[in-house]
Backbone as a ProteinNet text record, in pm:
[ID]
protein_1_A
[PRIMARY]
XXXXXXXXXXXXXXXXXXXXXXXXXXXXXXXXXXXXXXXXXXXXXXXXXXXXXXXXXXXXXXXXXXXXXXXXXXXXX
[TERTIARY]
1309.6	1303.8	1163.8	1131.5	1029.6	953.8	859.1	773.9	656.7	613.1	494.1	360.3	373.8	235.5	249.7	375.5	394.1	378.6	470.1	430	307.5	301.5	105.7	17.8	31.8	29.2	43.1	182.9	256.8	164.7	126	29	-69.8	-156	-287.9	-287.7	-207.4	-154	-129.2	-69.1	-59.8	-161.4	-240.4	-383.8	-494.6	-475.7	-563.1	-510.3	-417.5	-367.7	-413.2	-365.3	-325.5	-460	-539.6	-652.2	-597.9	-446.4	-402.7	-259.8	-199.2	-21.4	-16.2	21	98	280.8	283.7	410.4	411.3	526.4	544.6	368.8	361.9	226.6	120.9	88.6	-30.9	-89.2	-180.7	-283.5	-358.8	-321.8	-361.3	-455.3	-612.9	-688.2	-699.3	-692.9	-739.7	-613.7	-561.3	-429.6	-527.8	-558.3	-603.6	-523	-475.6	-429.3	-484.7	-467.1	-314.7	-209.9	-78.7	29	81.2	226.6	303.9	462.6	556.5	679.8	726.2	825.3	910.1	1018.4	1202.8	1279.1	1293.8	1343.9	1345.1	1174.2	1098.3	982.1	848.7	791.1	646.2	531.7	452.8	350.3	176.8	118	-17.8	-99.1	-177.8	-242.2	-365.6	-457.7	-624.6	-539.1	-431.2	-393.5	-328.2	-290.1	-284.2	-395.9	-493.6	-619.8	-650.2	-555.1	-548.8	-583.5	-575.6	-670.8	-597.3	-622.6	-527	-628.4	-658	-742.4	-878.6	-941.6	-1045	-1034.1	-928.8	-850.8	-822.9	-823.7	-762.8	-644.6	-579	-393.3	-307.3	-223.8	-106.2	17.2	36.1	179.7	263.1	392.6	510.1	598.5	713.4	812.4	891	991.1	1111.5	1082.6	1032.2	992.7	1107.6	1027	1106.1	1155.3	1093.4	1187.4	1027.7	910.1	826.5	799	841.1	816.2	932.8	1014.1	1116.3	1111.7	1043.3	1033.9	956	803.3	702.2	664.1	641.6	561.8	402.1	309.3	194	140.6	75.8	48.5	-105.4	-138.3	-276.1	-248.2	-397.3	-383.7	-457.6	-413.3	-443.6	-582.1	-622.5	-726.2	-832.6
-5413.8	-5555.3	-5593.2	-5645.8	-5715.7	-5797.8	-5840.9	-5959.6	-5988.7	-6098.8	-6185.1	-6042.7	-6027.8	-5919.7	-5762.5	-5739.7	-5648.1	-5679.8	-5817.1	-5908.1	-5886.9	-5935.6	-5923.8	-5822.4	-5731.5	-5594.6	-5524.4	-5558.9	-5522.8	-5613.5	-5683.9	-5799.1	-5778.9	-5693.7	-5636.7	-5518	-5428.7	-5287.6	-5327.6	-5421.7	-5452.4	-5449.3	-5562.1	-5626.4	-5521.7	-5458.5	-5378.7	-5191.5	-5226.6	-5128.6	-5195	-5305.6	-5389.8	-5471.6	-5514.6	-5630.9	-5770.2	-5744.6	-5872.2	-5870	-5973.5	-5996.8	-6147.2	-6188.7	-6281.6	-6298.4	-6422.9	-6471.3	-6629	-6654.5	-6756.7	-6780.6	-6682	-6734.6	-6790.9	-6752.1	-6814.5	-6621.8	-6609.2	-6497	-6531.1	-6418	-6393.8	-6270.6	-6306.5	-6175.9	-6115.7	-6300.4	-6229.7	-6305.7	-6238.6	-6270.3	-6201.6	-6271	-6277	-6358	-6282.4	-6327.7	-6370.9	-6433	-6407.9	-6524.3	-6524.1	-6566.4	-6603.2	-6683.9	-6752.8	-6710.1	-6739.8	-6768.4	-6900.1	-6937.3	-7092.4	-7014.7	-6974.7	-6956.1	-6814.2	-6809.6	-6712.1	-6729.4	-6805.4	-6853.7	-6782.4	-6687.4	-6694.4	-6745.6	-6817.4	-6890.4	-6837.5	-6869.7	-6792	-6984.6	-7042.3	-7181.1	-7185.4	-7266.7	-7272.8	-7272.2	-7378	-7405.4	-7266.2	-7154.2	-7036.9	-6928.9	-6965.6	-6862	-6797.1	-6785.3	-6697.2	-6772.6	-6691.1	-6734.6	-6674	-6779.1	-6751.6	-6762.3	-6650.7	-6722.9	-6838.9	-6757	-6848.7	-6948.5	-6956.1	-7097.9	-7199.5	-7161.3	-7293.3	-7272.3	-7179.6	-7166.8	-7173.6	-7224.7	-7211.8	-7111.7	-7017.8	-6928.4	-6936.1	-6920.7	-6918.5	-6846	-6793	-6693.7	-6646.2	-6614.2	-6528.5	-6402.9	-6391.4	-6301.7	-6164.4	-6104.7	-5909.5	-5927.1	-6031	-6079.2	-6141.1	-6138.3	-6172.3	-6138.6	-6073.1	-6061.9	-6072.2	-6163.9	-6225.5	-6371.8	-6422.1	-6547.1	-6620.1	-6548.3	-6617.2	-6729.3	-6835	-6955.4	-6965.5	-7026.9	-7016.6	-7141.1	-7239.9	-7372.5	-7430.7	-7497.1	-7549.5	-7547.6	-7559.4	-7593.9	-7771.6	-7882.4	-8002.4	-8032.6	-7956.7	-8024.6	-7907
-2862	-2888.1	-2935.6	-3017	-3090.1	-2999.1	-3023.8	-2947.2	-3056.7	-3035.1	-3115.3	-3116.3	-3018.1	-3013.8	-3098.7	-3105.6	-3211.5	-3360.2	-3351.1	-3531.3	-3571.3	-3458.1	-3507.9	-3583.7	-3464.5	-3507.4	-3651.5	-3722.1	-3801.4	-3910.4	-3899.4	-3977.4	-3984.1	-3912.6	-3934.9	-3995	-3943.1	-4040.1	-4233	-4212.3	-4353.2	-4415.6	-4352.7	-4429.7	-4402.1	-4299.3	-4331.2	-4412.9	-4453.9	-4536.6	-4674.1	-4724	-4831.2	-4881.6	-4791.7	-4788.9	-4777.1	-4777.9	-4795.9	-4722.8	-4659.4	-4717.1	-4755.3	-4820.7	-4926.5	-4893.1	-4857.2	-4839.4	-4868.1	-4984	-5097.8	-5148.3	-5205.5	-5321.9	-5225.5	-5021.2	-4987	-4952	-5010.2	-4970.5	-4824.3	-4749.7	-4589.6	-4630.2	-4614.3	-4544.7	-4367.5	-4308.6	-4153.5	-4088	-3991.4	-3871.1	-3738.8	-3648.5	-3532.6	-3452.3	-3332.8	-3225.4	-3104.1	-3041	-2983.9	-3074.9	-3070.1	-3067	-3030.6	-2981	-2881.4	-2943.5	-2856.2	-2875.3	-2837.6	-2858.2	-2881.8	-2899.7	-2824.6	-2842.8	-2930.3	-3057	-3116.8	-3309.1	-3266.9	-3329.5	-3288.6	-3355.5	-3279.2	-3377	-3357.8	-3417.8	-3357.8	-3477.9	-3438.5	-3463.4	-3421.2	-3420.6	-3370.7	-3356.1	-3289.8	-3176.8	-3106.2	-3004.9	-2913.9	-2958.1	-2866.6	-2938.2	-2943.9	-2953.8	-3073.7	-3139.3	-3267	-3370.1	-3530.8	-3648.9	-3738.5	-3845.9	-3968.1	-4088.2	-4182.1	-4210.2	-4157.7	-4053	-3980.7	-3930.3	-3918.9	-3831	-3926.2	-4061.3	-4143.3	-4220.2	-4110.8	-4155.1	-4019.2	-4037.3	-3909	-3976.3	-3885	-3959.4	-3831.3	-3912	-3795.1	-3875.7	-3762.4	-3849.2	-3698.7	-3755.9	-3655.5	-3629.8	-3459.4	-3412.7	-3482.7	-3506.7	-3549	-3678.6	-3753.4	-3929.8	-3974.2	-3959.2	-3984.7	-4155.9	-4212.4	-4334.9	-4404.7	-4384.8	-4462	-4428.7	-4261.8	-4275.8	-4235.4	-4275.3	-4216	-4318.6	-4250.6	-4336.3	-4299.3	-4379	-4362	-4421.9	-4376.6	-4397.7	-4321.5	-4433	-4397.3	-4245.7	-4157.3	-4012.3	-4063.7	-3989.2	-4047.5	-3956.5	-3826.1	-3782.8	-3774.1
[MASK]
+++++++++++++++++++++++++++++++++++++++++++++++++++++++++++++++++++++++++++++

């Protein structure tokens, strides 16, 4: 079974395979955790510790499907 802390994982392997992952046209260099879950959702935010881009991205996506449905969006504060 999957969990946020493996996503993660799987998200740094990339980028640091890749320099990058890219999902819908936003370029990700840094994914720092930690992470959270919400139901079947795990989200990375300033508000559970982690960094998206230096803290000026929020990503979310379906835990164990993270690279078919992660979204990645300004963080607004």
């Amino acid at each position: 079974m999957s969990s946020v802390a493996e996503d993660i994982k799987q998200m740094q392997a990339q980028i640091s395979q890749y320099g990058s992952l890219t999902q819908f046209d936003v370029r990700i260099q840094s994914i720092e955790g930690p992470g959270e879950q919400s139901g079947k959702a795990g989200y990375i935010n300033n508000k559970t510790g982690g960094k998206v881009q230096g803290g000026s991205m929020i990503a979310s996506w379906e835990v164990g499907n993270w690279g078919d449905t992660m979204t990645i969006v300004p963080n607004p504060g």
